[in-house]
C-alpha positions as CSV (number, residue, x, y, z in Angstrom):
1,X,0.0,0.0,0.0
2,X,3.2,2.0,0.7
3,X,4.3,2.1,-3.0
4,X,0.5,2.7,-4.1
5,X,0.6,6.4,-2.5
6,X,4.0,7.0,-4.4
7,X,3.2,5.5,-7.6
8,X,2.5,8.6,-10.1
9,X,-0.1,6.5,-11.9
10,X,-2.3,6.0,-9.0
11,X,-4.3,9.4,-8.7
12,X,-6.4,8.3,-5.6
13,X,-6.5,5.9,-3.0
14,X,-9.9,5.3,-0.9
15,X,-11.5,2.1,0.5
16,X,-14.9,0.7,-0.4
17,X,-16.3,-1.4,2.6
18,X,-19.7,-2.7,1.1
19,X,-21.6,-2.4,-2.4
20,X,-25.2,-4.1,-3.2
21,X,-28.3,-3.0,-1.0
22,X,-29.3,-2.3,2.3
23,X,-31.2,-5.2,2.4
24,X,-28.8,-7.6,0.8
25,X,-25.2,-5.6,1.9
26,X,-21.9,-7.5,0.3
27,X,-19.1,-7.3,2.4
28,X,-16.1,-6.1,0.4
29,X,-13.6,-4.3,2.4
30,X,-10.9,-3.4,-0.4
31,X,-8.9,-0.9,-1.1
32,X,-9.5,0.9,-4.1
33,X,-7.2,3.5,-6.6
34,X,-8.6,5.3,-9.3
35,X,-5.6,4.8,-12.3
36,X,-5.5,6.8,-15.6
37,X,-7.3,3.6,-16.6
38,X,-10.1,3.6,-14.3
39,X,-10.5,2.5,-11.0
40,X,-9.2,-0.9,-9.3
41,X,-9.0,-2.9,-6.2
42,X,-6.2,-4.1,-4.6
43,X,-6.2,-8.1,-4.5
44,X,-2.6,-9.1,-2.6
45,X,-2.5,-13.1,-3.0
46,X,-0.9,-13.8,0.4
47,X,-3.6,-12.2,2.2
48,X,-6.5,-13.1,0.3
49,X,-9.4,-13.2,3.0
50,X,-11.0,-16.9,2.2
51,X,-14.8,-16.7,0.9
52,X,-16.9,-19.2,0.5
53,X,-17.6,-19.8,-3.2
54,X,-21.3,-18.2,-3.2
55,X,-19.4,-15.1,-1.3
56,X,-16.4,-15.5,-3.7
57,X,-19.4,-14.7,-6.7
58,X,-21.2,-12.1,-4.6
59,X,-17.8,-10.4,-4.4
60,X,-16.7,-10.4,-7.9
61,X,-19.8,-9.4,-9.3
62,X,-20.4,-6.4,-7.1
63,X,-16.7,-5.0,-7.8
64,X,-17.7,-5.8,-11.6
65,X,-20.9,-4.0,-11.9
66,X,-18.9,-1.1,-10.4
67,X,-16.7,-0.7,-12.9
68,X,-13.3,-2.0,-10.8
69,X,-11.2,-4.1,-12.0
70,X,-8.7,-6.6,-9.9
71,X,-5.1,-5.4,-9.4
72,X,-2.8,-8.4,-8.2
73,X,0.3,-8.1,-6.4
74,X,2.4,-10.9,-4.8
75,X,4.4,-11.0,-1.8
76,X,7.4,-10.9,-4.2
77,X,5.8,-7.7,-6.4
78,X,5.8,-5.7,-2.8
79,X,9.4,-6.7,-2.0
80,X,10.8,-6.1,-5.1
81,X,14.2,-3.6,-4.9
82,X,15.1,-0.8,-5.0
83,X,11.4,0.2,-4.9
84,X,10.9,-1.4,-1.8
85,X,13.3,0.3,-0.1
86,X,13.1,3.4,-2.0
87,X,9.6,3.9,-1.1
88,X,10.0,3.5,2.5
89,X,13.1,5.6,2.4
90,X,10.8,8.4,1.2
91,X,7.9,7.6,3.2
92,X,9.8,8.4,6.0
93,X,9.5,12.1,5.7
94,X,5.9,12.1,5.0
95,X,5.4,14.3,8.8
96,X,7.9,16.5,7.6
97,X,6.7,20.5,7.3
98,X,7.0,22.0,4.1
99,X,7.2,25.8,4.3
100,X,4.3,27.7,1.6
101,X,7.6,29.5,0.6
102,X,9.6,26.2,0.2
103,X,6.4,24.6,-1.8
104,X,6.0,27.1,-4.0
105,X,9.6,27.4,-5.0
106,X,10.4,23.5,-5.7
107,X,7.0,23.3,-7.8
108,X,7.8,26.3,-9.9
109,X,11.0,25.1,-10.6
110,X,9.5,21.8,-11.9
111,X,7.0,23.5,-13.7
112,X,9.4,25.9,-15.7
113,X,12.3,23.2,-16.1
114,X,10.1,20.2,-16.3
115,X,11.3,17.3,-14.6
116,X,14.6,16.9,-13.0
117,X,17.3,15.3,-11.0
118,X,16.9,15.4,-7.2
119,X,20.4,16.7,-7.0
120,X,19.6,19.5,-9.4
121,X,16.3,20.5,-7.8
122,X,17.8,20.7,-4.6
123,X,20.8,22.9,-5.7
124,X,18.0,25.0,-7.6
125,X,16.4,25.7,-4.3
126,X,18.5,26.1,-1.5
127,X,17.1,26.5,2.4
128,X,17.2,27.7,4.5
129,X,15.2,24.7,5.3
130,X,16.2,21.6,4.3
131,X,14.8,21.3,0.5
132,X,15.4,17.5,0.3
133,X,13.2,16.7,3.3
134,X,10.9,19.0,1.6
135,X,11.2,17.2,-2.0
136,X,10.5,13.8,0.0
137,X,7.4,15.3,1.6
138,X,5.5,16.6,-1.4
139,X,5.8,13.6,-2.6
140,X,4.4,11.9,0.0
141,X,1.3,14.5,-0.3
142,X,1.3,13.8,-3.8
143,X,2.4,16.7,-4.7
144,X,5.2,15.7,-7.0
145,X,6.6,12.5,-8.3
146,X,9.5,10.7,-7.7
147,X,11.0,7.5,-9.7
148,X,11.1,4.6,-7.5
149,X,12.5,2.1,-9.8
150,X,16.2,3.1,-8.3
151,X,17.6,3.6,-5.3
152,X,17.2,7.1,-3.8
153,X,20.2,9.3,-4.6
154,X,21.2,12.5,-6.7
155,X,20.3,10.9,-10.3
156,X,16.6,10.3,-8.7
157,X,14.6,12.0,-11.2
158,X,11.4,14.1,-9.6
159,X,8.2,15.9,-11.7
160,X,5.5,17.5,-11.1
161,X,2.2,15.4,-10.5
């Protein structure tokens, strides 16, 4: 779920806890994320709740008569480096405070260079406060993007969202 709120094709992340009626509730309890492709659920094999196979129908039919589609991901898919431990390198300054000033300046810089190195957005807006804790933060809000498929460094390339 980490990598979800990072990944730049994921524009929204909520969770969907029943569909159907009143009188005849189905119990769902997914995670859902809207994509540039429409929306989807979250489906991670290795903790799969176990339905029974009328349940297992209810289930699928609801999410398909609203239009989301199943998005798989293994034990292995969510372990996979660098992202991994690129994305919970980042995540860790998602608490950090971002000045207005500070925000304003890194997302102009994106928007008139386009994207960019993290060394060279950094150097392009210095402090006083620290502009890398700032980088990691907005993109923990979702305010900009940041290529996981590496390991975090200076050649990590950022954009606007």
């Amino acid at each position: 779920m980490l990598q979800a709120t990072l990944d730049p094709d994921i524009l929204e992340i909520s969770f969907l806890g029943t569909a159907g009626t009143a009188a005849l509730p189905i119990e769902l309890d997914v995670v859902t994320f809207l994509t540039r492709n429409g929306w989807r659920y979250l489906d991670i094999e290795a903790v799969r709740p176990l339905r029974s196979l009328s349940k297992t129908e209810a289930f699928e039919r609801a999410l398909r008569e609203l239009g989301i589609a199943r998005y798989t991901r293994t034990g292995a898919d969510i372990l996979k480096e660098p992202q991994f431990s690129t994305a919970r390198a980042v995540w860790t300054y998602r608490r950090c405070s971002v000045s207005p000033d500070m925000r304003v300046r890194l997302l102009a810089a994106l928007a008139e260079d386009g994207p960019m190195s993290l060394h060279h957005l950094c150097t392009s807006v210095p402090g006083p406060l620290d502009p890398f804790a700032a980088v990691l933060s907005l993109a923990c809000s979702n305010e900009l993007e940041i290529e996981l498929s590496e390991p975090l460094g200076p050649t990590t390339i950022v954009r606007s969202r």
